[in-house]
ZANU-577244 format. One line per field, with one value per residue (C-alpha): residue number from 0; residue in three letters; x, y, z. Coordinates in steps of 0.2 Angstrom, whole numbers, padded with zeros to 4 digits. Each point is the difference from the previous one (the first is absolute). Last residue first. Example, Ala and Ser with C-alpha at 12.3 -4.5 7.8 and 13.67 -1.06 7.14 Angstrom:
<zalos>
nr <- 1_0
rest <- SER_ALA
px <- 0068_-0006
py <- -0005_-0017
pz <- 0036_0003
</zalos>
This chain:
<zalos>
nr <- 293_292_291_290_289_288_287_286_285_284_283_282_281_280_279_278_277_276_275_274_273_272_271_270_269_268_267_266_265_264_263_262_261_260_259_258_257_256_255_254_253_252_251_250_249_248_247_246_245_244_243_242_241_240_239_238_237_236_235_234_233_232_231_230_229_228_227_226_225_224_223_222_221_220_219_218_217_216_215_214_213_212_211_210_209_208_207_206_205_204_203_202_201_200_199_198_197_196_195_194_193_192_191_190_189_188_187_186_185_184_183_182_181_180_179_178_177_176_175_174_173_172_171_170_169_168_167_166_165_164_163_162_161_160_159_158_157_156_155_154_153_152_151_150_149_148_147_146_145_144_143_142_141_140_139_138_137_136_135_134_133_132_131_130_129_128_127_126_125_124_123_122_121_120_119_118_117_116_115_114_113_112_111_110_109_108_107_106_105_104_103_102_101_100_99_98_97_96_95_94_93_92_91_90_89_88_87_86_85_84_83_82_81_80_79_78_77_76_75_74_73_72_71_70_69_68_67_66_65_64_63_62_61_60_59_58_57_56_55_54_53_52_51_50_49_48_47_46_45_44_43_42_41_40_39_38_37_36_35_34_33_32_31_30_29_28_27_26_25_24_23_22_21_20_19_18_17_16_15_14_13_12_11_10_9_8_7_6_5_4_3_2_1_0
rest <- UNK_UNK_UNK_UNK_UNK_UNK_UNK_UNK_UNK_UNK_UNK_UNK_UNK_UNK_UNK_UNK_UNK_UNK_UNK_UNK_UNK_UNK_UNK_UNK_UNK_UNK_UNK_UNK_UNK_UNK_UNK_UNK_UNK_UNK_UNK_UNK_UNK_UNK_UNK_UNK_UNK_UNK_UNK_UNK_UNK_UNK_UNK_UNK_UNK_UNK_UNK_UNK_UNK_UNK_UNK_UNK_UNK_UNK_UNK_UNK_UNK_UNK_UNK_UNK_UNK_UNK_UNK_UNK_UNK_UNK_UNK_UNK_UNK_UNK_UNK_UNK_UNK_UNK_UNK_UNK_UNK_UNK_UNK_UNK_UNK_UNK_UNK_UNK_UNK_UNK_UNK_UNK_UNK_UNK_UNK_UNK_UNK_UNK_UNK_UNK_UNK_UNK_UNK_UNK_UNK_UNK_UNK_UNK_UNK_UNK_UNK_UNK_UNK_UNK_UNK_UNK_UNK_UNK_UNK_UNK_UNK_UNK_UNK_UNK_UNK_UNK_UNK_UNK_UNK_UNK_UNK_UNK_UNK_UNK_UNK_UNK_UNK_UNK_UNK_UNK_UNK_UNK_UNK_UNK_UNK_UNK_UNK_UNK_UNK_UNK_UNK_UNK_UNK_UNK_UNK_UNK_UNK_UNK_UNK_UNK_UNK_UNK_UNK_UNK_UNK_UNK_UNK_UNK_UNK_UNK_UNK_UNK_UNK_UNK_UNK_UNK_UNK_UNK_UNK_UNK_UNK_UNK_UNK_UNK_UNK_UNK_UNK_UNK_UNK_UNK_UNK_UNK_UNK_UNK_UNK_UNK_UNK_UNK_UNK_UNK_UNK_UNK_UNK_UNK_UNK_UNK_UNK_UNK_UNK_UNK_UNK_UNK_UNK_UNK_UNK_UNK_UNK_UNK_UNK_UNK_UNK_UNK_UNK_UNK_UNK_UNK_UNK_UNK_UNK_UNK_UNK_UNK_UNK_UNK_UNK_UNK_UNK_UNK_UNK_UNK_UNK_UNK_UNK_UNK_UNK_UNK_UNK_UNK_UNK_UNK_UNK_UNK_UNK_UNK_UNK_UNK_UNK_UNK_UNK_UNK_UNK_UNK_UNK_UNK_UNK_UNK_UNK_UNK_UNK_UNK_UNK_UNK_UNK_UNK_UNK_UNK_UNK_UNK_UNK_UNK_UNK_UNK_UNK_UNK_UNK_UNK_UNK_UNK_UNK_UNK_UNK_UNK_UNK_UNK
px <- 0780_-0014_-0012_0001_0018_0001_-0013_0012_0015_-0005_-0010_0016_-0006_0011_0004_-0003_0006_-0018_-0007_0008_-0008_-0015_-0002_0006_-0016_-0010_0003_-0003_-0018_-0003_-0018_0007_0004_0018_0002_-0018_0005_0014_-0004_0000_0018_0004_0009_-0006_0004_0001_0003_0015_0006_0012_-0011_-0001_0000_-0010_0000_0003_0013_0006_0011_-0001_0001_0013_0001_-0005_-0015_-0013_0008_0007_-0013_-0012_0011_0005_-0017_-0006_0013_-0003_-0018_-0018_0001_-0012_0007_-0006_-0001_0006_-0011_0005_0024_0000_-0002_0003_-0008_0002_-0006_0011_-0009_0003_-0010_0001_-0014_0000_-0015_-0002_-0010_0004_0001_0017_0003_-0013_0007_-0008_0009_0000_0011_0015_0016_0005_0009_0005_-0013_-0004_-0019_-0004_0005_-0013_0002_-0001_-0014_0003_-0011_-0002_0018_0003_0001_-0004_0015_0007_0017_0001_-0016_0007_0014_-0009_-0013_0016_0009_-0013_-0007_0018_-0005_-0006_0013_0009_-0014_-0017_-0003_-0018_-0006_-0016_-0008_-0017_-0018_-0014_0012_-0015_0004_-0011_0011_-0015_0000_-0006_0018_0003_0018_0004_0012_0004_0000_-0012_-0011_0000_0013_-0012_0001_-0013_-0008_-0016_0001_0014_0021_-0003_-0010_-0016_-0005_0003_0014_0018_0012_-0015_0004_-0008_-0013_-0014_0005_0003_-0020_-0005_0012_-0006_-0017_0000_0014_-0012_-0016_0007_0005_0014_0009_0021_0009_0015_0010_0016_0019_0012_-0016_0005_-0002_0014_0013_-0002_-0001_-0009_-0004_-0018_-0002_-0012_-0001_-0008_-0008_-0014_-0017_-0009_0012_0006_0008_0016_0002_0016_-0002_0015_-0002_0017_0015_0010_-0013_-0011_-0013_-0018_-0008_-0013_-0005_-0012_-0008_-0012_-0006_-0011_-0005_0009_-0002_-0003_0015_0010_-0005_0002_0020_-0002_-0005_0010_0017_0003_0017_0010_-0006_0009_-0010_0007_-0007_0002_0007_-0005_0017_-0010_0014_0017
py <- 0300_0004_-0012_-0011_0002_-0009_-0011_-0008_0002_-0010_-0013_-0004_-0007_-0015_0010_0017_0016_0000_0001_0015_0011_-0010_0005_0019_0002_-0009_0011_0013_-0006_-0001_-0011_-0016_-0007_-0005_-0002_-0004_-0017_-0004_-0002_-0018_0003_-0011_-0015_0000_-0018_-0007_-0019_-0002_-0016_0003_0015_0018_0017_0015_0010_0018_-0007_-0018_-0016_-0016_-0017_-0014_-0004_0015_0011_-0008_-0003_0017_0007_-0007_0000_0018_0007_-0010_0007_0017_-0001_0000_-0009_-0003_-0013_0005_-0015_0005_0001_0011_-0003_-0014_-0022_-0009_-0003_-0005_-0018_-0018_-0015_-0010_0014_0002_0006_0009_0009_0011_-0001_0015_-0003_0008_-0012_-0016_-0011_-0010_-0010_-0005_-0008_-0004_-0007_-0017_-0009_0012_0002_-0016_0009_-0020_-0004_0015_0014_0002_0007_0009_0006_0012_0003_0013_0017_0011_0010_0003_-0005_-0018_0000_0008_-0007_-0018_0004_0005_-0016_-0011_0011_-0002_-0011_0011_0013_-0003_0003_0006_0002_0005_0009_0002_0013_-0006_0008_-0009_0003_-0002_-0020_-0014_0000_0000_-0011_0009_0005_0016_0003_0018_0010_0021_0007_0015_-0010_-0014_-0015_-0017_-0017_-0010_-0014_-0010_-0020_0001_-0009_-0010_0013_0008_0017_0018_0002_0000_0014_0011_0019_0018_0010_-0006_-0017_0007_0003_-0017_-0010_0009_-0005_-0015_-0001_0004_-0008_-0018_0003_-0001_0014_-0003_0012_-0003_0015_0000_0004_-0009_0003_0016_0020_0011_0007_0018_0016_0013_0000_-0003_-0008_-0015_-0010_-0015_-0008_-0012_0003_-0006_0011_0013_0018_0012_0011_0012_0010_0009_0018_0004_-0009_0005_-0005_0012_-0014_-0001_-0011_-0011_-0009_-0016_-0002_-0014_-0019_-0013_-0004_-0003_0007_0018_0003_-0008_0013_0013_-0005_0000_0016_0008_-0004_0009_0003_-0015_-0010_-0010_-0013_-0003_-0014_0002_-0011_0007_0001_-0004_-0004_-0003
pz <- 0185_-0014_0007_-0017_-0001_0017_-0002_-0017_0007_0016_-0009_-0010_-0017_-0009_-0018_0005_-0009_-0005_0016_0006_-0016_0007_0017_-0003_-0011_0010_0015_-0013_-0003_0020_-0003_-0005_-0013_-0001_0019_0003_-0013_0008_0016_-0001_-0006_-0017_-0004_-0021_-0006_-0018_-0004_-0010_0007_0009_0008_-0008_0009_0004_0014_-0009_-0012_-0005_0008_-0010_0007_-0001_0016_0008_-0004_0009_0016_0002_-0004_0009_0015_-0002_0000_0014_0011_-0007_0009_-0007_-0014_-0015_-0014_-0017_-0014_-0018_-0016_-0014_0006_-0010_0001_-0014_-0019_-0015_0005_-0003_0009_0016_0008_0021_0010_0018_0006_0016_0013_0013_0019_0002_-0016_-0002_-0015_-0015_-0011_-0017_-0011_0010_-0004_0011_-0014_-0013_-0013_-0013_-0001_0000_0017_0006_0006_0021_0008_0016_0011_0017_0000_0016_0008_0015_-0005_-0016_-0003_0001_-0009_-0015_0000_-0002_-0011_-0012_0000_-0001_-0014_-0010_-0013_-0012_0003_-0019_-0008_0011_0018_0000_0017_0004_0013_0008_-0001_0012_0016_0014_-0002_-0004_-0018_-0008_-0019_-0015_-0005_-0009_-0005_-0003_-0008_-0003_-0016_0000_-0009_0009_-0001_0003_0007_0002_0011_0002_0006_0008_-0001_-0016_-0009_-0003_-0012_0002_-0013_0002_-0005_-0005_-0002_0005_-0008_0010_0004_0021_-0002_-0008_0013_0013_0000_-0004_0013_0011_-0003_-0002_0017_0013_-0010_0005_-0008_-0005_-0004_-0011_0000_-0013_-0011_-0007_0003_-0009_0005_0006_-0009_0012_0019_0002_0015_0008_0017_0006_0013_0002_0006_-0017_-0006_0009_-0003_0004_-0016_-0003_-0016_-0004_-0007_-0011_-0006_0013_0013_0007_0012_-0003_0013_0001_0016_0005_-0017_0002_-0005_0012_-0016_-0019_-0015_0001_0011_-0014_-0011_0011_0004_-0019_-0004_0016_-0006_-0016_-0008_0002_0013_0014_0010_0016_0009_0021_0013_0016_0012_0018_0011_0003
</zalos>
């Protein structure tokens, strides 16, 4: 297997391209790569294809949804007292404060913030000397605190080019389990991504608003990530979706999805997604098929 680009899907309600240009606003080396509208049975879906601070992420508008939380978050690491001056003051704006800028045990500067369109970020002034300046988060809360260890290691058993970059364990007096993780920090198909467990109650877990979209090119690819990701205690959905054991959302998607459902041969689309949606695990096959009209 090859390739697979780990991507952050960010789904909206009703608007999608305010705060995709919010965002955009925010950070550098930021852009639109593709926007398309796609006829859904709800009506016109915005599809939008973008970077921040050359990072990828994706964004929908597809009607009632869970709602955002902290079980998924975005650090961002600013590298200068600058930067997350900066952002912290605009993501502020209208949004929420979980912890305020200001210095703790693990750095001198850090916050964590819901902005105003719900979605959460940790702004650390450290650089993470690495290209990847905006990094996933995942808080496993209640009664999956103590399971970090055993998510970081599906997931890089799963994903190529992977493995544990750090592991901090909690401390004796959290009384966890012997062995749970606090934090940890992973590198998926070349992707950092950050593990964190809570020895404290929250309200909230993971849902179906932010999931992680894995880009194949092959059906081989397809099935192993779904397959792998869906067993054991996983949860199978529509249209490419499903749920991990531990409630994680993931979208296992064609690489050529995106001209199939937008492209240029409107009815091609058409007939590409009226066969997607009797799809839970796509087949490549159906879907080009329906798309050129064979």
């Amino acid at each position: 297997m090859t390739n697979d680009q780990l991507t952050p899907h960010l789904w909206f309600e009703k608007e999608a391209a305010e705060p995709v240009n919010f965002y955009l606003s925010l950070f550098e080396n930021s852009r639109i790569i593709d926007h398309n509208k796609v006829n859904a049975p709800f009506g016109l879906m915005d599809v939008i294809s973008f970077e921040l601070w050359g990072s990828p992420f994706l964004a929908m508008n597809a009607g009632p949804r869970s709602p955002f939380n902290q079980a998924v978050s975005f650090f961002v690491y600013c590298g200068s007292e600058e930067k997350i001056d900066r952002l912290y003051a605009k993501l502020c704006e209208g949004g929420t404060v979980m912890m305020p800028l200001d210095k703790y045990d693990w750095t001198s500067k850090y916050a964590w913030v819901q902005d105003k369109y719900g979605i959460s970020w940790q702004l650390d002034i450290d650089d993470i000397k690495t290209e990847q300046k905006i990094v996933p988060a995942l808080m496993f809360a209640n009664e999956k605190g103590g399971r970090v260890k055993e998510a970081i290691d599906l997931y890089t058993a799963v994903f190529p080019d992977s493995r544990i970059l750090m592991e901090y364990p909690f401390p004796p007096s959290f009384n966890m389990p012997e062995g749970s993780i606090m934090f940890s920090q992973i590198k998926i198909n070349g992707n950092i991504m950050n593990c964190m467990g809570s020895h404290m109650p929250h309200h909230f877990d993971f849902n179906e608003s932010i999931s992680f979209m894995i880009t194949c090119d092959e059906q081989d690819q397809i099935d192993h990530y779904w397959n792998s990701l869906s067993g054991n205690g996983g949860e199978e959905s529509y249209c490419g979706w499903l749920k991990d054991r531990f409630g994680v959302s993931w979208q296992v998607t064609p690489a050529d999805m995106g001209k199939m459902m937008g492209g240029a041969d409107k009815e091609g689309s058409r007939r590409a997604f009226q066969a997607m949606l009797q799809m839970r695990k796509f087949d490549l096959a159906l879907l080009r098929s329906a798309y050129a009209g064979n």
